[in-house]
C-alpha positions in Angstrom: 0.0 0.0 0.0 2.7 2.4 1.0 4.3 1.8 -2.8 1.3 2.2 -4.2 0.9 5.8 -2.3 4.4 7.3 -3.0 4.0 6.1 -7.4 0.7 8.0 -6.9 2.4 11.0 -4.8 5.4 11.1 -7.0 3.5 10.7 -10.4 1.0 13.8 -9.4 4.1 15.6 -8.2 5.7 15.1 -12.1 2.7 16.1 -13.2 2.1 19.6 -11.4 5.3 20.4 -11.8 5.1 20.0 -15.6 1.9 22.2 -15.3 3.5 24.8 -13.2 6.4 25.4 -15.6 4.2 25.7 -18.7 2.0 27.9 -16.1 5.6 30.1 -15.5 6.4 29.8 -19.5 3.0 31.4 -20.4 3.1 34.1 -18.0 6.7 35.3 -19.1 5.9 34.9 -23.0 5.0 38.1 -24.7 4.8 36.9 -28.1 1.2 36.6 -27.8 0.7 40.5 -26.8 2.7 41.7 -29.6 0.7 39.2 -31.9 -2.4 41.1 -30.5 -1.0 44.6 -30.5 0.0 44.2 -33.8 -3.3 42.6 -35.1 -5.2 46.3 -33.0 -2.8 48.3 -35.3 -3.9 46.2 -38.4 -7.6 46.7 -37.7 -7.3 50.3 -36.4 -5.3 50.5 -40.7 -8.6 48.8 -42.0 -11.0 50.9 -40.2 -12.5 48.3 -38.2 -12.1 49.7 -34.5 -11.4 53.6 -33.7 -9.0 55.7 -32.2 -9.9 55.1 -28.6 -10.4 51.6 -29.0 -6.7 51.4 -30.5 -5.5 53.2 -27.2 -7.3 51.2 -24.9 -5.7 48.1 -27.1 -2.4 49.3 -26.7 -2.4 50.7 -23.3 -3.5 47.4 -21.5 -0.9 45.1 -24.1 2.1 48.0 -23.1 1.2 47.6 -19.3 1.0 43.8 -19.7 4.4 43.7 -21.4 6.0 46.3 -19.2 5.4 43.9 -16.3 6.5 40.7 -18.2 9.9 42.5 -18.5 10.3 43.5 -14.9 9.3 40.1 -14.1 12.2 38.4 -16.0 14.6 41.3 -15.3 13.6 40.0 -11.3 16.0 41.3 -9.2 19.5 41.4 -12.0 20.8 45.0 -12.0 19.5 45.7 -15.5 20.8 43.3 -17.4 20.3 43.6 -21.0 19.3 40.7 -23.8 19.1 40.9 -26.9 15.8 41.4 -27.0 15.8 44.4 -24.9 17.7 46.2 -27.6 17.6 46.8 -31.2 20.3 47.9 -34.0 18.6 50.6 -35.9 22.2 51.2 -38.1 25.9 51.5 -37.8 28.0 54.5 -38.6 31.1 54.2 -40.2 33.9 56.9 -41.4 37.4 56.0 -43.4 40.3 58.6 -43.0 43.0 57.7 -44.5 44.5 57.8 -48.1 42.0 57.5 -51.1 42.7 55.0 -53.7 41.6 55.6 -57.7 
């Protein structure tokens, strides 16, 4: 009986922990608000929702994101990843001797 009770113990344990990290994956994943703040952008473009809808959109999927990232950023001294930055161009300059 007492094997019987730990397999079942240790095989709901495996299971809610399995749960609990896609739980923890879902809450930290922002693809899905960009998906919809995108898809808000694309029907405020077609003239399907207005102005103030758009805002309303965008302010509630910028306040979900904004904690997402102070969520993963936890309690590292603002450590940057790659993407919490963009390259938007390089600037380059040659001095030296011109060749024909």
């Amino acid at each position: 009986m007492f094997i019987l009770d730990s397999v079942l113990i240790g095989g709901l344990r495996f299971v809610f922990d399995k749960i609990a990290a896609a739980v923890d994956t879902e809450l930290n994943d922002d693809t899905a608000l960009r998906e919809q703040l995108l898809a808000a952008q694309m029907r405020l473009e077609l003239d399907e929702i207005s102005r103030q809808e758009f805002e309303e959109i965008e302010a509630d999927a910028l306040a979900r994101l904004r904690e997402i990232r102070e969520r993963r950023q936890g309690g590292e001294a603002s450590a940057l990843s790659p993407k919490d930055y963009k390259i938007t161009g390089i600037e380059a300059s040659f001095e030296g001797e011109e060749h024909d």
